[in-house]
N, C-alpha and C positions, 0 to 999 in steps of 0.2 A: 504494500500500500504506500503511493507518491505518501509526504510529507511537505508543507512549507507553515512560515512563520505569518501570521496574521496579526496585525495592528489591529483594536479597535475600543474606541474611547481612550482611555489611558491606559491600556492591557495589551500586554503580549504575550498570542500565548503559541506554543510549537503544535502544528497538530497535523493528524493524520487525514487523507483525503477519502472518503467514500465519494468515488463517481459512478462505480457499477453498481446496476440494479442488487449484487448479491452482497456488494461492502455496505451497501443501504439497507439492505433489510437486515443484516449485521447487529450495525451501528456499534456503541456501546455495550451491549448485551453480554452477562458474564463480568463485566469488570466491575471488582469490588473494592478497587483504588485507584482515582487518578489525582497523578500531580496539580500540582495548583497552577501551576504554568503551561499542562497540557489539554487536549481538547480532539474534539473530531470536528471538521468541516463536509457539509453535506452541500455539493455541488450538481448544481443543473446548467444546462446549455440558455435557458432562458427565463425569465422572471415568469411565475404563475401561484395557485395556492398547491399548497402542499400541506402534507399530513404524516404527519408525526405520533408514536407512542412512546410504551414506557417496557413493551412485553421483555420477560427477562431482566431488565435493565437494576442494576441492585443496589445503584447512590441516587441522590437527588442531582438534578442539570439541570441550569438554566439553558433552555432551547431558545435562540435568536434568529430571528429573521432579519433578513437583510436582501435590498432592493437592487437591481440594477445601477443604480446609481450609488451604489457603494456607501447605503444608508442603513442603520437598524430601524427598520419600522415597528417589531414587536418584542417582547422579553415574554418567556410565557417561564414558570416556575413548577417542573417536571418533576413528579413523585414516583419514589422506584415501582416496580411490577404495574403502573396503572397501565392497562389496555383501554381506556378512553382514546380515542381519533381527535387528534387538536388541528384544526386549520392555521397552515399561516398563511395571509395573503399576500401577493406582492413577494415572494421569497424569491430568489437564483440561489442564494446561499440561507444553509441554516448550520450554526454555528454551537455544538453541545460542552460547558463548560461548567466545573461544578458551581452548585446554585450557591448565589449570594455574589456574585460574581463584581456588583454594583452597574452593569452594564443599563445602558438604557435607550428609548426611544431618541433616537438622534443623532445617538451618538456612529462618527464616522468610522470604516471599515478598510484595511487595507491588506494584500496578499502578497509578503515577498516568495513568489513560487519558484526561486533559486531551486537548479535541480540537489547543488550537492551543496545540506544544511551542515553538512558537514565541516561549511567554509569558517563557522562560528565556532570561534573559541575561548570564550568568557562569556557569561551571563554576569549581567547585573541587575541582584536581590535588590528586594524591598525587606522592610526589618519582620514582613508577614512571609518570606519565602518566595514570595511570587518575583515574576522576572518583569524588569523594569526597561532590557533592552539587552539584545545579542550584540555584540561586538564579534569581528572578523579580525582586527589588526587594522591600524592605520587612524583612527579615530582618537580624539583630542576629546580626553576625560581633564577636566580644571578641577585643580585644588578645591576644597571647599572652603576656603579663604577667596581663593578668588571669585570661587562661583557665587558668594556672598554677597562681592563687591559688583559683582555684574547685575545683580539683582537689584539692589541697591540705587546701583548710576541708572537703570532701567527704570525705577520707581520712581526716580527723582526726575528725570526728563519727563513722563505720562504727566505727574504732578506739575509739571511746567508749559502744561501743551500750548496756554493761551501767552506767556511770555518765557523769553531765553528758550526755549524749544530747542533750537537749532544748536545752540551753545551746550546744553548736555546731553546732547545725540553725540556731537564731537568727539563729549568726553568719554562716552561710551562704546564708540565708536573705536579711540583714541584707547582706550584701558582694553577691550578686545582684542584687538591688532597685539599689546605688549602681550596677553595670557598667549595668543596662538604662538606669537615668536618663541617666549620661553618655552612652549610645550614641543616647537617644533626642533630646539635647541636641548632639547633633553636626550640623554642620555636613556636607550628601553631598557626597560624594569621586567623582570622573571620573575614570578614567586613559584617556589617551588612546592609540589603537593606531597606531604608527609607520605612515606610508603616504601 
């Protein structure tokens, strides 16, 4: 079963693809643990309703609908073994992740379908476990002093929108440009895994 990484809301989660008729009737079914950062995506060629249960199924999921337009239209909150028929309308994707997920109507949707996820080698936690973003190599993580101070010079420019505007964009502007250099000017850092 393909694999890729999905954006959606402020979540990322790695999941597996059901696109044949036999990974769909599958689904979930049987599994009595998933990661917090895992998921199945259930993919169609085109937007229409679709219908979803729970048979077999033995955690709770939040079952997500999501539009052609790469929008969540519904959150439906799925309780294990139910065999009730849920409609969802407007689906191409529907998105199974454990329930509570916080995901909601609106929120945007994105698929990196990289064949080999294999290219990711660091996940970055959230203090709940969950993943906050796959890194590959090559990406400029800032100090949290800095990233501090970017949030900060950021705050204070919005705060200024009707006067000096342009004057603390500069400087914002101006303090980014110095973090990217130092980061570019770094020396790469290994941690190594106990073992």
């Amino acid at each position: 079963m393909d694999k890729v990484v999905v954006n959606i809301g402020k979540k990322t989660y790695n999941c597996q693809v059901a696109k044949t008729e036999e990974e769909k009737r599958k689904g979930l079914m049987g599994v009595e643990n998933l990661p917090p950062d895992e998921g199945m995506l259930f993919v169609w060629e085109d937007e229409a309703t679709r219908e979803m249960w729970m048979k077999d199924t033995l955690i709770p999921l939040d079952q997500i609908a999501i539009n052609d337009d790469d929008e969540v239209v519904f959150v439906y909150q799925a309780q294990p073994k139910d065999e009730t028929l849920v409609p969802f309308m407007n689906a191409k994707y529907i998105l199974e992740v454990n329930q509570g997920s916080g995901i909601v109507e609106g929120d945007d949707f994105d698929i990196d379908d990289s064949e080999d996820l294999n290219k990711y080698t660091m996940k970055v936690l959230a203090p709940d476990g969950t993943t906050q973003m796959f890194l590959q190599g090559g990406e400029r993580i800032f100090s949290r002093i800095n990233t501090r101070t970017l949030i900060r010079k950021a705050k204070r420019a919005y705060e200024h929108k009707e006067d000096n505007f342009d004057r603390y964009c500069k400087a914002l502007g101006k303090y980014m440009f110095k973090c990217i250099k130092i980061q570019d000017n770094r020396e790469p850092e290994y941690v190594q895994v106990p073992g």
